[in-house]
C-alpha positions as CSV (number, residue, x, y, z in Angstrom):
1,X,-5.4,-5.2,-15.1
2,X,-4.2,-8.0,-17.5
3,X,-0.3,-8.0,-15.9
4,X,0.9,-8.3,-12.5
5,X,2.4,-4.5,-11.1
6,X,5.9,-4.4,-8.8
7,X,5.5,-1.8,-6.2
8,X,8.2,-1.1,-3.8
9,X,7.1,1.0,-0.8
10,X,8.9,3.5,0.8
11,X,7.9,3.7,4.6
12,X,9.0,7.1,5.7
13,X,10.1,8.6,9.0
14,X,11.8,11.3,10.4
15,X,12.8,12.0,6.4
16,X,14.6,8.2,6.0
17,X,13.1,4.8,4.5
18,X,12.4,2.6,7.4
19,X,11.3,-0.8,7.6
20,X,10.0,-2.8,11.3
21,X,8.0,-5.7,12.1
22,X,4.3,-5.5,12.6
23,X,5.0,-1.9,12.4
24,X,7.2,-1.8,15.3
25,X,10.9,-2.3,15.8
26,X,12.1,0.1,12.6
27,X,15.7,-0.2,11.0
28,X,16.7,2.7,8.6
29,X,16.1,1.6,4.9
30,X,18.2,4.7,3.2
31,X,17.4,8.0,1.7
32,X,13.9,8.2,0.0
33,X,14.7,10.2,-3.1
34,X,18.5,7.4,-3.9
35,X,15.8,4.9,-3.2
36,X,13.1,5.9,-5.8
37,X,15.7,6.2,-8.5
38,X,17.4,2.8,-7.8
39,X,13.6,1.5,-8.1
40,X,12.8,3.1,-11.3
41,X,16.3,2.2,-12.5
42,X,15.4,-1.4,-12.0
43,X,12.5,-1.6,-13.2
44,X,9.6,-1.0,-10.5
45,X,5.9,-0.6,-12.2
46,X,5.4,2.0,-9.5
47,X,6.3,3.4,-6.2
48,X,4.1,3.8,-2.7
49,X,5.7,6.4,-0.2
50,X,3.9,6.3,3.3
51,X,4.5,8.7,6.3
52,X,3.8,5.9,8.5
53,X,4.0,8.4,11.6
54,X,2.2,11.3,10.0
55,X,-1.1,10.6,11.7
56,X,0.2,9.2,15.1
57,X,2.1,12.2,15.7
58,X,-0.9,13.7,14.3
59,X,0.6,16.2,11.1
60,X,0.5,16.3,7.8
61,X,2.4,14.8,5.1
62,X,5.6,16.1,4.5
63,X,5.8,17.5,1.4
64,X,8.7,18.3,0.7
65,X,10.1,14.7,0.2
66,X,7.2,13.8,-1.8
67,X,8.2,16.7,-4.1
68,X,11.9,15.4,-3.9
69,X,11.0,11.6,-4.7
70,X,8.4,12.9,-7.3
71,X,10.8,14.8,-9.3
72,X,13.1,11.8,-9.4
73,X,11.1,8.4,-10.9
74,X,9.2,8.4,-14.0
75,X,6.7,5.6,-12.5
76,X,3.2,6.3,-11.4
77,X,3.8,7.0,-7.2
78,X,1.0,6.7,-4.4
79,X,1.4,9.0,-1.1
80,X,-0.5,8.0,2.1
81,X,-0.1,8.9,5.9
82,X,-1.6,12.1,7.4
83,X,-4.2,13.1,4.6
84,X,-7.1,14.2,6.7
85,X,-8.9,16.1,4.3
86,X,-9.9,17.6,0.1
87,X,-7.0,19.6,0.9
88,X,-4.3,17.8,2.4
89,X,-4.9,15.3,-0.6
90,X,-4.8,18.4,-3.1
91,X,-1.7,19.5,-2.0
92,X,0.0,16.3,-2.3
93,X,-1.2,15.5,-5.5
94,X,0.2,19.4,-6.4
95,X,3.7,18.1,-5.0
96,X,3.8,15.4,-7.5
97,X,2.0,12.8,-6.4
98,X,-0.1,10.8,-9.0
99,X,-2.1,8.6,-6.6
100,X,-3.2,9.8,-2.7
101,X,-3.8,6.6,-0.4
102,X,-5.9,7.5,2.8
103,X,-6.7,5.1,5.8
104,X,-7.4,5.8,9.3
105,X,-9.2,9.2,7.7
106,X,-11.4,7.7,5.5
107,X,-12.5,5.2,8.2
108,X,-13.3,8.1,10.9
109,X,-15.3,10.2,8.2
110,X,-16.4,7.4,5.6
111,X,-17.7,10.7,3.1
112,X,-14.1,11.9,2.4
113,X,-13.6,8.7,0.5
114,X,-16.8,10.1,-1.3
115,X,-15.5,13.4,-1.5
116,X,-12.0,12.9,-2.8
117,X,-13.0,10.8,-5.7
118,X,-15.7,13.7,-6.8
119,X,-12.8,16.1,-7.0
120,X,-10.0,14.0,-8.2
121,X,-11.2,11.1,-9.6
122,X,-11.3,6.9,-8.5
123,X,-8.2,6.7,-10.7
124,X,-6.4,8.6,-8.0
125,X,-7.6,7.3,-5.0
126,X,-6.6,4.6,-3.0
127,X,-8.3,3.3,0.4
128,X,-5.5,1.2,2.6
129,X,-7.1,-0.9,5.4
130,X,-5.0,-2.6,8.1
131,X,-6.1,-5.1,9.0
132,X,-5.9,-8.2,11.8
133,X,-7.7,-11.3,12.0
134,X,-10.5,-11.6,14.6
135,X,-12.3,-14.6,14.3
136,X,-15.7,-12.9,15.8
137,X,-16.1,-11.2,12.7
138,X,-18.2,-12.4,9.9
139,X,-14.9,-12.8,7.3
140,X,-12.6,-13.0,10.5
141,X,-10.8,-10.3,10.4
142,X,-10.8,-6.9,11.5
143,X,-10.3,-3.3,10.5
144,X,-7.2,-1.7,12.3
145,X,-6.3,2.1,12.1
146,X,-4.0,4.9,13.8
147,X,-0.7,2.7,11.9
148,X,-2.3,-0.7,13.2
149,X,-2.7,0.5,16.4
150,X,-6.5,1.0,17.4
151,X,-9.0,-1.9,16.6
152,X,-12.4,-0.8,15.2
153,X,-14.9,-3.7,15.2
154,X,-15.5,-3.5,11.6
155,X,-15.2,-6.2,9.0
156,X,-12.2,-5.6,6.8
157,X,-14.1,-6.9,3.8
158,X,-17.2,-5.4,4.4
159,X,-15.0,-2.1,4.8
160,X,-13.5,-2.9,1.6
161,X,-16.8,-3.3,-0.4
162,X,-18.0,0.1,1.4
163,X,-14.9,2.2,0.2
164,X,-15.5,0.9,-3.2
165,X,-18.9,1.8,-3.7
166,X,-18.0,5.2,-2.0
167,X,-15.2,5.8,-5.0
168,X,-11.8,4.0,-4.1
169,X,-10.3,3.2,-7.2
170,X,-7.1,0.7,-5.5
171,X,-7.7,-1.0,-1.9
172,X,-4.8,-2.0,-0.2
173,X,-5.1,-4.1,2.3
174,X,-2.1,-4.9,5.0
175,X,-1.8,-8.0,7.6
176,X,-0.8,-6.6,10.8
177,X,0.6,-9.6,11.4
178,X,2.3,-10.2,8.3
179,X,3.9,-6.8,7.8
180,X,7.3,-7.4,7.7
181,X,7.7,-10.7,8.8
182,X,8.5,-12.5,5.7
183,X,6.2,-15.1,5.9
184,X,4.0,-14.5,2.9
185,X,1.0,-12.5,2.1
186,X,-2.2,-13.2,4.1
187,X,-4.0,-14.7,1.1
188,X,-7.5,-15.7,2.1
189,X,-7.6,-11.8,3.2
190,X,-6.6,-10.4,-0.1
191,X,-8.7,-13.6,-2.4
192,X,-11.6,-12.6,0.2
193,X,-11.5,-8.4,-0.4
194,X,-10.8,-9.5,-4.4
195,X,-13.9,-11.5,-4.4
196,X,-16.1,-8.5,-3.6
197,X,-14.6,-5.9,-5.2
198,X,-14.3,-4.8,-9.1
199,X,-10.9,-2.3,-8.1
200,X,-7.2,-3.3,-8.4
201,X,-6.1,-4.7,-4.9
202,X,-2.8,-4.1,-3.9
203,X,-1.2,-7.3,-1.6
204,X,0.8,-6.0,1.0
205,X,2.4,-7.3,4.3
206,X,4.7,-10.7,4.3
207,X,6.6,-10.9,1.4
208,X,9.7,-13.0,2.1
209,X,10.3,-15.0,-1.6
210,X,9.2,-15.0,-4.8
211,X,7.2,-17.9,-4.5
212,X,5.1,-15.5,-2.2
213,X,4.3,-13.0,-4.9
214,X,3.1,-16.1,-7.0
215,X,0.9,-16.9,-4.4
216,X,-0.5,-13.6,-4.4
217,X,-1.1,-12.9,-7.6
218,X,-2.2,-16.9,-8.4
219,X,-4.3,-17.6,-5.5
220,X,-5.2,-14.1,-4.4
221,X,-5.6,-13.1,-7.6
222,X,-3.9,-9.3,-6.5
223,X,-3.2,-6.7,-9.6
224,X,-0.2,-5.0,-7.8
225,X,2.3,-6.4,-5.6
226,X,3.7,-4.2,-3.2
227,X,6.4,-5.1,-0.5
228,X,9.4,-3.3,1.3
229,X,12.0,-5.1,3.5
230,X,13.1,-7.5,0.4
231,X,13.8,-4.6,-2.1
232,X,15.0,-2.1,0.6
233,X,17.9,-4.9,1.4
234,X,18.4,-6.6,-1.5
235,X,17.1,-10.2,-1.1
236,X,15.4,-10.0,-3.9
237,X,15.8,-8.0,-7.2
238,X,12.6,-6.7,-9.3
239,X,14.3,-7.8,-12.4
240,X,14.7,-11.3,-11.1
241,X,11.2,-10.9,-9.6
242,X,9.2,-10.4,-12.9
243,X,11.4,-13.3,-14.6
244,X,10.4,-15.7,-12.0
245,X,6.9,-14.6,-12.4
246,X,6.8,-14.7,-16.1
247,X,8.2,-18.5,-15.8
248,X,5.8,-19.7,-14.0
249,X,3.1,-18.1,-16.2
250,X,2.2,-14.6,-14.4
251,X,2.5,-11.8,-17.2
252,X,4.9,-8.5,-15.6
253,X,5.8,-5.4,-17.6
């Protein structure tokens, strides 16, 4: 990609936009579908939406807001949280979905990642990885799934370089411990999955101030910038985003 993507991500539970701290401690963010418009309206490249409780509480997407927030934005829109299966991500993509993002899944059963991009396509298939550090790993840090809650012992960029070759077309790697706390992407984890992988990466987890998506896209050389908590309460304003990025040399849309 030859600009720099804004992607606002709607984290969804119990119908409403939430937003917590390293995933915990959730404050109500709005409605989904007045919140995908106000992002389209202002100028968002596209839009994440993530049922961040769909596989806890161990169910399926719910489809019916993705149909809602589909039918309301114009800008290409990634749904994650409780695909499990061909199917599940078929009927998402059927409620209006351009892009499926899978995760704890894809990790348990490695060949759906395989199997998904047969039927559908790289293009529409993103693999997110959660991800904490763990400094007895080879890149020192470690692949988290079950919404950050389950360690697995594997390497988050040697899980990155695996889902590529198996078909992701995006990874989207999260810091666990950024998430939410406004102290800027985890950079050496999004440079180090960049390095070794020929997809988009999406940065996600610790945006806090502009000057952290130029670090992101500068030094950790991300395609797409995604990040909640600042859009959701209006500290910071995409328009205002994409001029401060274009001043300091980072091309936007």
């Amino acid at each position: 990609m030859s600009k720099v993507l804004i992607m606002p991500c709607l984290d969804m539970k119990d119908g409403r936009v939430v937003k917590g701290v390293n995933f915990v401690n959730l404050r109500d963010a709005g409605d989904p579908v007045e919140c995908a418009r106000i992002y389209c309206e202002n100028g968002a490249d596209e839009l994440a939406f993530l049922d961040i409780a769909a596989t806890i509480e161990k169910r399926k997407t719910t489809l019916e807001a993705v149909r809602r927030v589909a039918q309301a934005i114009t800008i290409p829109f990634t749904v994650g949280g409780g695909i499990g299966s061909v199917e599940d991500a078929e009927q998402v993509l059927e409620a209006g979905a351009d892009r499926i993002s899978i995760s704890s899944a894809a990790f348990r059963n490695p060949g759906l990642i395989d199997q998904a991009a047969a039927k559908f396509g790289s293009a529409q298939l993103v693999v997110a990885i959660d991800v904490d550090r763990n400094p007895a790993l080879p890149s020192g840090y470690e692949v988290y799934i079950d919404g950050g809650n389950t360690a697995t012992g594997k390497d988050a960029i040697e899980w990155a370089r695996e889902a590529e070759s198996r078909g992701a077309g995006f990874i989207l790697p999260t810091s666990k411990t950024r998430d939410g706390a406004k102290t800027g992407y985890d950079i050496p984890l999004i440079r180090g999955i960049k390095d070794v992988v020929q997809v988009p990466v999406i940065a996600s987890g610790g945006a806090g101030s502009m000057e952290h998506f130029l670090e992101a896209a500068r030094d950790g050389k991300a395609d797409i910038l995604l990040a909640a908590s600042v859009f959701h309460f209006g500290e910071i304003s995409i328009p205002e985003l994409k001029k401060y990025l274009r001043d300091q040399g980072v091309e936007t849309n």
